[in-house]
Steps between C-alpha positions, in 0.01 A plus 500: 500500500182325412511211270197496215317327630509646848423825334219352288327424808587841714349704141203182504386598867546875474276461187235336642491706814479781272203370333363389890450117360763313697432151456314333821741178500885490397676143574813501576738350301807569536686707800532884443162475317254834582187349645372618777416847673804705685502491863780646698558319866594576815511367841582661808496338888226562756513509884315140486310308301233645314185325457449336187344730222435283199208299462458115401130469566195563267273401754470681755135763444703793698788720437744635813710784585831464334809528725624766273411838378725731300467845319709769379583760737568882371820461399403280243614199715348132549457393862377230667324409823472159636408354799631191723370314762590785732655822319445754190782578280484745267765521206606770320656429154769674336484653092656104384418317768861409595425628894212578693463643845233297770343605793299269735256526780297261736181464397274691708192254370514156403321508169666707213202642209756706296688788510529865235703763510420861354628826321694610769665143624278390774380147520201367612387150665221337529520266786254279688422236772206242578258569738452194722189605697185647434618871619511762206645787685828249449706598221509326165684737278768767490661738236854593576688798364887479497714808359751417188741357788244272605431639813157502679328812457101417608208243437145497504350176671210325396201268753291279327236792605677736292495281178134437431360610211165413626310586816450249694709271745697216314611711183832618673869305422579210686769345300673701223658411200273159515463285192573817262813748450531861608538759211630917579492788324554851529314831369730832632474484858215180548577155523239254401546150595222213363573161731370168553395437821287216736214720648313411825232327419723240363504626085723642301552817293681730406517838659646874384669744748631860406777706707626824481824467495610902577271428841537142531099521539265259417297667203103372538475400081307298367639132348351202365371189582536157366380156694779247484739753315795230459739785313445859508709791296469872493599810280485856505362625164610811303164677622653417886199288560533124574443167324536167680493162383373205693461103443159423644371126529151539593222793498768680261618159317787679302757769405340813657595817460378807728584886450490722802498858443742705707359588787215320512378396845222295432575132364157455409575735229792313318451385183541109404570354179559060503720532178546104453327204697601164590402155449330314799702343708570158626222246545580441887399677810657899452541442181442840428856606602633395195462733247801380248606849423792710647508845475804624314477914533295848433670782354419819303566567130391782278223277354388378843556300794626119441403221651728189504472165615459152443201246507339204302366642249151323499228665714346194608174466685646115645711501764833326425576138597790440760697217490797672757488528838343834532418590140519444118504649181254534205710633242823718451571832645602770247599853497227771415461866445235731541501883447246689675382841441569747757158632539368147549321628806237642269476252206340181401674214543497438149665845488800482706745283325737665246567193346212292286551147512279208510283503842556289760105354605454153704472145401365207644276483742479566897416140680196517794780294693814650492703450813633845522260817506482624097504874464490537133126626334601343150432898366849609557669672211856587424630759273860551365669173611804486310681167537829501426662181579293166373660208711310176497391305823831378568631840573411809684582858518614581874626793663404779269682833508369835318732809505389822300781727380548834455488508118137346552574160420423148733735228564341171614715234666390191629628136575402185323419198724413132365230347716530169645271209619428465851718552834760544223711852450403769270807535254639839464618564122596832418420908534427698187433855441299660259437893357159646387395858379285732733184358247649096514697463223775276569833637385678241668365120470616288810876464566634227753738631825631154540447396894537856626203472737239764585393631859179380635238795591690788425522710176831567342595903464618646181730766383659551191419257310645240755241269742638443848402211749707341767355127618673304801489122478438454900832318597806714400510847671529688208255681280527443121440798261400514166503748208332501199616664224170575293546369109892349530577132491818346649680148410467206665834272611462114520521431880756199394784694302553676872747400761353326788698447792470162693282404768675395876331197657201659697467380858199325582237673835211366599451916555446481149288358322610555129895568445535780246831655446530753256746464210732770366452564088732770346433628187840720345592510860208662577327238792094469493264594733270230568073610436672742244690325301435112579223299749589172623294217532608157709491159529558200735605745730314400816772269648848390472607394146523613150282814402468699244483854443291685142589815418265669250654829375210780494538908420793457250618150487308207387522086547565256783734351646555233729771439764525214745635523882507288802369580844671344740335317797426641866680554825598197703584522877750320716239377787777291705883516521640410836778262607367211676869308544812557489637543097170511394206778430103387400316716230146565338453699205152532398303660162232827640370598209154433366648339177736176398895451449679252386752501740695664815828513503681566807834614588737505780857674564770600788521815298171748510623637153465132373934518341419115530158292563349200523165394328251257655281285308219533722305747623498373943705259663856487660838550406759361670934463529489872589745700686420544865482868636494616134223734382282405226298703239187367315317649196263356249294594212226315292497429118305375209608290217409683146653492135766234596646769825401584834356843594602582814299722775698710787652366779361516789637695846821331555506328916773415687598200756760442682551113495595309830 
């Protein structure tokens, strides 16, 4: 039974929901208060460690390919495919998510893009591998079909000759899947695949292949083209043409969007829109590659195709100081909008935004001395921007998501970062997600997930009214899953009302740099999974003594805790034990590892199960008064001197004499 005041808050949130005006921040002040969205976890193991999926940079002018992609098969299922250093898995969930069934394969190229799969259960990967000479009959790329068993059916290879979209030597693939990500779609029986690649003439762009995938043909369509394309995303459209996205730096200094028509052969006849630009960039030699935007999604809705990202929101003329290492920051990022018409093709540019908002024009002015090459004309225009978050400069949007659902509505999700000063790390704070209308009315303001991290590159897939996304945190085999459940809010547990089991003196390895044992936190008898539930932060563990671990609960517990443990010293190692007289042996113990002990105690015995001993006070020299003809066992085993006790490390191998 609830009490009142549990059920005040149950009817308070149901309310609110109802009326879409969930409050963006709820504190928590007590445990089993509602305040935070509903996400449902799981974890399941992988055949090896995964690499790591989550960002923790803001820097970086580039997106990558995402170890992960997932999609609902036709049953109605979720699966994943991730890659390892050296194999594909796929995984196959079942209806709760209790099982799943895996298959793996080598991978037949060294470079994972992505992977599909279509109405009748066939995957698809896109796979590729550098070209290190200047041949372009060599090849670069590959898409792989596998039946619903995930066995090989076909492929269609791809030279760097076969991937120009230009005449002309130099245009073809050299390196795919360089500084940009690798987005697939489908449209009945063609695949259409928009990558970042390193061409040979030493650029980058992106570039767009199309397959048939009854044939397994390569299908001569035209794409587009974007210099220095540093993420790229593509959708079919309900007319079964094609709209791409792309995050240009340069000639195209923006979000642009192109529309292909079906069929179309000729690139020269695509049709380019640059829906948002960006600042200039850094004041230092290729400057220019930092654009301080990230491109969050494209989708269709019934009032027309959105556009969602994040940038600065000042178009300025100035490039941006730098203070860092390889770049700065003028001002926050924030999370936009923008709605374009779906006949934008043929419109003014005035014309093709849905939504009217303030424009976006320049300010400042361009220097005559800039360091880095300035590609902005001070005309530029923007139409329809509709900013949605309004951090100040000490925090930034990063890593924004859009998903469009069936019932036409968009759900943005996105993490918020603190910046920090320089050669320091960027502070991760929290993921939020947010609900809008098909013409940008919010029906549901901001709501916090509480540590449950998002994956880096790759959009999240939706299905009734639940958002999937799995994210792997590069150490633990095991991929992470998360579900959220659109418009429901769960309750938060203090991490310190929990039952925490104790932590067994760690041994100390030079191997290792950091020690980092995990703890064991049961909540009900339930026990926590660590990334899910809790993260765990150290201290003063890089050598034998006292550490400490932090636990920080995330997802549904809150607070921190703190619980100290010892790490013993290293291994020692018996150099000499001989018998040099009769009744007597010599010994030498000495310390190997890199760091200090206190102390070495050594121990010697006529028994090897040590019933009795005897315990030097040094760590060499000799013992006499011994039994002649008797065999004698050493051991010994370093210390250090902490909290009033010793901490003892392993014994070494245990040697034997037999004594004169």
């Amino acid at each position: 039974m609830f009490s009142n005041k549990k059920r005040y808050h149950l009817l308070l949130i149901i309310l609110l929901f109802l009326l879409g005006n969930i409050p963006q921040t709820i504190q928590a002040k007590s445990d089993d208060t509602l305040i935070i969205g509903k996400v449902e976890n799981h974890s399941f193991e992988t055949v090896d460690v995964v690499e790591r999926s989550i960002t923790n940079d803001l820097y970086w002018y580039s997106a990558s390919v995402a170890p992960i992609s997932e999609f609902f098969d036709p049953k109605g299922n979720l699966n994943t495919i991730y890659e390892t250093e050296k194999s594909i898995t796929l995984v196959k969930y079942n209806d709760n998510f209790t099982d799943t069934t895996s298959y793996t394969i080598k991978k037949p190229y060294p470079l994972f893009g992505g992977a599909i799969c279509d109405s009748e259960g066939n995957y698809y990967i896109v796979y590729g591998q550098e070209n290190d000479t200047d041949d372009e009959s060599k090849v670069v790329l590959s898409v792989v079909k596998y039946n619903s068993e995930f066995k090989y059916q076909s492929e269609v290879k791809y030279t760097g000759l076969d991937t120009r979209p230009y005449s002309g030597q130099y245009w073809g693939t050299k390196v795919p899947f360089r500084s940009g990500n690798c987005d697939i779609a489908l449209n009945g029986n063609v695949l259409v695949c928009s990558y970042a690649r390193r061409m040979y003439n030493g650029h980058q762009s992106n570039h767009v292949i199309f397959v048939n995938t009854t044939t397994m043909t390569k299908l001569n369509y035209a794409g587009c083209y974007t210099s220095h394309s540093f993420d790229q995303r593509v959708i079919v459209t309900s007319d079964r043409n094609y709209l791409f996205a792309d995050h240009g730096d340069a000639f195209d200094r923006g979000f642009k969007l192109s529309k292909v028509i079906n069929g179309s052969t000729n690139i020269r006849n695509t049709r380019e829109y640059v829906s948002f630009h960006f600042r200039e960039g850094s004041n230092r030699d290729y400057g220019y590659n930092e654009t301080y935007a990230q491109l969050g999604g494209i989708a269709e809705l019934s009032t027309g195709y959105v556009l969602a990202a994040a940038s600065e929101k000042t178009l300025s003329l100035e490039p941006a100081s730098t203070s860092r290492s390889y770049c700065g920051h003028s001002e926050a990022r924030n999370l936009f909008i923008q709605i374009i018409h779906k006949n934008f093709p043929n419109l003014n540019r005035d014309n093709t935004q849905i939504l009217k908002t303030d424009v976006r024009t320049t300010t400042g002015k361009a220097p005559s001395d800039a360091l880095t090459p300035l590609y902005l004309s001070g005309y530029e225009k923007d139409y329809g921007v509709l900013w949605l978050t309004d951090y100040s400069d000490e925090y930034c949007v990063v890593n924004p998501k859009l998903i469009a659902t069936d019932d036409d509505r968009i759900i943005l999700m996105w993490e918020k970062f603190k910046y920090a000063g320089d050669y320091q790390s960027e502070k991760y704070v929290d993921t939020y997600y947010m609900i809008l209308s098909s013409d940008g009315s919010i029906l549901q303001e901001a709501i916090p997930l509480h540590g449950i991290r998002l994956t880096a590159h790759e959009t999240p897939v939706y299905r009734d009214q639940k958002v999937y996304w799995t994210t792997t945190n590069g150490y633990d085999a095991q991929l992470e899953l998360h579900i959220l459940h659109l418009g429901e809010t769960d309750t938060l547990k203090n991490i310190n009302s929990l039952s925490i089991g104790k932590i067994a003196n760690q041994k100390w390895d030079d191997d290792q740099y950091y020690v980092t044992p995990d703890v064991v936190i049961k909540s009900n008898g339930k026990v926590l999974k660590k990334d899910i539930d809790y993260i765990l932060d150290y201290d003063n563990n890089d050598r034998p003594g006292k550490a400490t671990v932090i636990i920080t609960g995330i997802g549904k517990y809150y607070g921190t805790k703190e619980i100290d443990f010892y790490i013993a010293p290293g291994d020692v190692e018996i150099t000499l034990f001989y018998s040099p007289s009769k009744g007597s042996f010599y010994y030498n113990v000495d310390y190997i590892s890199y760091f200090y002990c206190d102390g070495i105690e050594v121990e010697y015995s006529t028994d090897w199960r040590y019933s009795t001993k005897t315990v030097l006070k040094k760590p060499y020299g000799t013992v006499k008064k011994l039994k002649s003809k008797k065999t004698y066992y050493l051991r010994a085993r370093s210390y250090i001197e902490v909290d009033g006790k010793k901490i003892y490390g392993s014994y070494c191998k245990m040697k034997k004499v037999k004594v004169k």
